[in-house]
C-alpha positions, 0 to 999 in steps of 0.5 A: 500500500502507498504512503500518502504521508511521508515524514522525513528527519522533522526538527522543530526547534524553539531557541535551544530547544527542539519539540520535535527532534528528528522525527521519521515515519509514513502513513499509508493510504486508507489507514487509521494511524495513531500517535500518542506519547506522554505530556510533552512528548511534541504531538501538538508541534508535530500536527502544527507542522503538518498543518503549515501552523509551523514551519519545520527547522529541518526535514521533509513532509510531503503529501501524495508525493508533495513537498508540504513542509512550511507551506500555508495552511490554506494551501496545505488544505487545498491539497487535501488535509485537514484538521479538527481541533481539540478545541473545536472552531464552531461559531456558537450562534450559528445553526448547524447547517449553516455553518457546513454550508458555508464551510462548503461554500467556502471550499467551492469558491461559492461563498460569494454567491451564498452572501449576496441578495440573490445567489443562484437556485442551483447554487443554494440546492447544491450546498444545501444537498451537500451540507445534508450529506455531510450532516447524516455523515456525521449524525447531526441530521436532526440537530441542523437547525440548532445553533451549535452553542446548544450541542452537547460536547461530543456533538459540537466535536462531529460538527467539527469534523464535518466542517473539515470533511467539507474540504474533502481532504485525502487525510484527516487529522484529529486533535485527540478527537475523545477528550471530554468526552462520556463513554457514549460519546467516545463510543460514537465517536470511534464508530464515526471515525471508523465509518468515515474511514471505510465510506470515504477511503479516508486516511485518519492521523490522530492523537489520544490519551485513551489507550482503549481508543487507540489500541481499538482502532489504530492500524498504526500507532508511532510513540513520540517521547522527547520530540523522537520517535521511540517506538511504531507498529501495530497495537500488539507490538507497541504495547510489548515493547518495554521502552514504551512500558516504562515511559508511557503506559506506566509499567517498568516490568 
């Protein structure tokens, strides 16, 4: 299978120190792929390099064969990755549908035309249609005309989600995409993303603290410890390995 991601020697250094120090690995195309470590381990530096938030000190990222490394992050988007937050990016006193729909409009170059006097009948059916789609995707279907400041935590993160989905990225980056959540709401969130994942032949890149999460539903798991790479395969192999015993899920056996 392809690589669609392809980190290579990734520095990020702050002053004197690096939050990201040499970090290698490749993400497979249609794959859930995990990267967990303890606090500081540099998850956050990492997905701020891959979005273009940050512009790497040294190495490579490229992207379906693309050098994406200290690009925009619009133009980044552009080239089909997007991210959902931790803390999610929604406009409180908007309904739900219309911020997909101007996330779609947004993406098509079409906002233009859904803010003037009077857009087009096929315009408005289209993103309407589209915004539908993303919606029953995501479970949001009865909830589209509430304001989103209404939704319970778990639902406002799968707004989030569908806002990123309206780009129609290639790969799906996900800032620990269960946090604060309650055990139903993590249940609903696993089964979205492994329905989004198999439905749009979706590559996923996520981060998370939960290991029941992880272990359940990654393909791939890379551990980041100090800004470097300790350990990477799959559940079984990360979960023997005794470096990623001792400094993260907490056994020195």
């Amino acid at each position: 299978m392809a690589a669609l991601l392809e980190v290579e020697g990734l520095i990020k250094r702050f002053g004197g120190f690096a939050a990201v120090d040499g970090v290698s690995f490749a993400i497979e195309e249609g794959t859930i792929h995990a990267v967990i470590g303890p606090n500081g381990a540099g998850k956050t530096t990492l997905f701020r390099l891959l979005t273009g938030l940050h512009a790497p000190s040294a190495g490579r990222i490229r992207l379906a064969g693309r050098d994406i490394a200290g690009l925009a992050p619009h133009r980044i988007a552009c080239l089909g990755l997007a991210q959902s937050f931790q803390l999610t990016t929604i406009f409180p006193k908007l309904s739900v549908r219309e911020q997909v729909e101007f996330a779609l409009t947004a993406q098509s170059g079409l906002a233009w035309r859904m803010l003037a006097a009077t857009p087009s009948l096929f315009t408005r059916r289209g993103v309407r249609a589209a915004a539908e789609v993303l919606l029953a995707e995501v479970g949001l279907s009865e909830a589209a005309e509430r304001p989103a400041e209404t939704l319970s935590h778990g639902d406002q993160r799968a707004l989030d989600v569908a806002l990123a989905l309206a780009t129609e990225p290639r790969l799906l980056l996900l800032d620990e995409p269960t946090a604060g959540m309650s055990s139903f709401e993590t249940e609903r969130m696993v089964a979205m993303i492994q329905r989004l994942a198999r439905a749009r032949n979706l590559t996923v890149l996520f981060s998370e603290h939960d290991m029941d999460v992880v272990f359940g539903i990654s393909d791939r798991i890379t551990v980041l410890h100090r800004g470097r790479v300790i350990a990477e395969g799959d559940a079984a192999r990360v979960q023997a390995d005794p470096e990623v015993a001792e400094v993260y899920l907490g056994s020195t056996a």
